[in-house]
C-alpha positions in Angstrom: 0.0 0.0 0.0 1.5 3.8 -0.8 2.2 6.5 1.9 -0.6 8.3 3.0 0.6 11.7 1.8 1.4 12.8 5.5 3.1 9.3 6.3 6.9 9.8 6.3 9.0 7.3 3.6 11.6 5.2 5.2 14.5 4.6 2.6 17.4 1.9 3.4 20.2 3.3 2.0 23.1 0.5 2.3 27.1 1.1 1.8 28.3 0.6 -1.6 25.1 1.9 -3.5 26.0 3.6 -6.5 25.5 7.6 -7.1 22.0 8.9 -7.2 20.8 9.8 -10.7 21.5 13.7 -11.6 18.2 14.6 -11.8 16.8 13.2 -8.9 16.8 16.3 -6.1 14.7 18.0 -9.0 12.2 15.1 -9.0 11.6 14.8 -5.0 11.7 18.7 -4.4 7.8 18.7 -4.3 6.7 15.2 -2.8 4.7 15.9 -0.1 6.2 13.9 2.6 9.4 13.8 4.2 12.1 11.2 3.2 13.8 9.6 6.1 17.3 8.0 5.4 18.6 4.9 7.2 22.4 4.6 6.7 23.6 0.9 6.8 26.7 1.6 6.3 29.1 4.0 5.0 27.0 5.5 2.5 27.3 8.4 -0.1 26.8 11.5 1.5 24.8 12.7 -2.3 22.2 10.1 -0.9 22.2 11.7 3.1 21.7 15.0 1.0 18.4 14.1 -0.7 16.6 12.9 2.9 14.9 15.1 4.8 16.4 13.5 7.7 19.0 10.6 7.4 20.4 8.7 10.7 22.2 5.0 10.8 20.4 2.0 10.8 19.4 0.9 14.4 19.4 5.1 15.6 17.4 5.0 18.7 16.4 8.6 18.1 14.4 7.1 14.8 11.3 6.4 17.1 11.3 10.2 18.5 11.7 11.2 15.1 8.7 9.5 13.6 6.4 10.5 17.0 7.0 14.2 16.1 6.4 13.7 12.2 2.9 11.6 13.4 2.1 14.5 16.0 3.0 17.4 13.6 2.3 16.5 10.1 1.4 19.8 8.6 4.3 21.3 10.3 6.8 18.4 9.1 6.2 18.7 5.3 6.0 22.2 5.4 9.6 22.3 7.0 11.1 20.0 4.1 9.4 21.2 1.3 10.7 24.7 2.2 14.1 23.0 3.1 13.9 21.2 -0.3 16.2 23.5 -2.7 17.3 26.6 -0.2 20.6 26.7 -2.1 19.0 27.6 -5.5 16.8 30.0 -3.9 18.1 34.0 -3.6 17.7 35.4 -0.3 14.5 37.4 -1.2 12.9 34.4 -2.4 13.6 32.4 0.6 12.4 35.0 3.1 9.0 34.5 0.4 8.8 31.3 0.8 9.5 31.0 4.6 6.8 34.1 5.1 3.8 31.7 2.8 5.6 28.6 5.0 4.6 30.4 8.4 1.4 31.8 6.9 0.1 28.2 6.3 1.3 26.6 9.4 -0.3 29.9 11.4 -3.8 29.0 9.8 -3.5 25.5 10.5 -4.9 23.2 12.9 -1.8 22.4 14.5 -1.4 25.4 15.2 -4.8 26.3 16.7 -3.6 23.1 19.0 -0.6 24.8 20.5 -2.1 27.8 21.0 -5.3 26.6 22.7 -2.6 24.6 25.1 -0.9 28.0 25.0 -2.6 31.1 26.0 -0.9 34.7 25.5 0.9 35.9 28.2 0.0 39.4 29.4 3.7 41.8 28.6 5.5 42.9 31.5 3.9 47.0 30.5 0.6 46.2 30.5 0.0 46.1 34.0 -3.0 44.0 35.9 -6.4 43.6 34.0 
């Protein structure tokens, strides 16, 4: 069965695998879903390069990783899809595609989570209410 579009992809990525394909950081710069590398192995860094996040086979912090993609889904995606590419991007369009990054996660529902658990805090110059 595929990913459900939110569901991280877990990719083995074992020693001695040949170079990845030119073209492929062009083809996975839009999936929607983040690419999770395992390592078995000394592996070439051009494949650690096109995961969103790459750790060594058996990394105990794997399990914490893959609670925080499941808990913030929205969030996670967002983060490597404006990841994805940084170093082709000039620095005006980065700061445009961090500002529509922000705008989306601030109008989301995981957002609207935190906040509820998180209620403004009154600034030191306001005085009591």
């Amino acid at each position: 069965m595929p990913p459900e579009r939110s569901d991280p992809v877990r990719v083995l990525l074992d020693e001695g695998l040949g170079a990845p394909d030119d073209g492929l950081a062009d083809r996975r710069a839009s999936l929607p879903f983040v690419v999770v590398g395992l390592a078995r192995g000394a592996v070439d860094p051009a494949w650690l390069e096109l995961c969103d996040v790459a750790l060594p086979e058996g990394d105990p912090a794997l399990e914490r990783v893959e609670e925080n993609l499941a808990a913030h889904p929205v969030a996670a995606r967002t983060l490597a899809l404006l990841l994805r590419g940084v170093e082709r991007r000039s620095l005006a369009d980065g700061l445009v595609a961090e500002s529509a990054a922000y705008s989306v996660l601030q109008s989301g529902p995981e957002f609207a989570t935190w906040r509820a658990a998180h209620p403004p805090r009154r600034g030191y110059d306001e005085g009591p209410r």
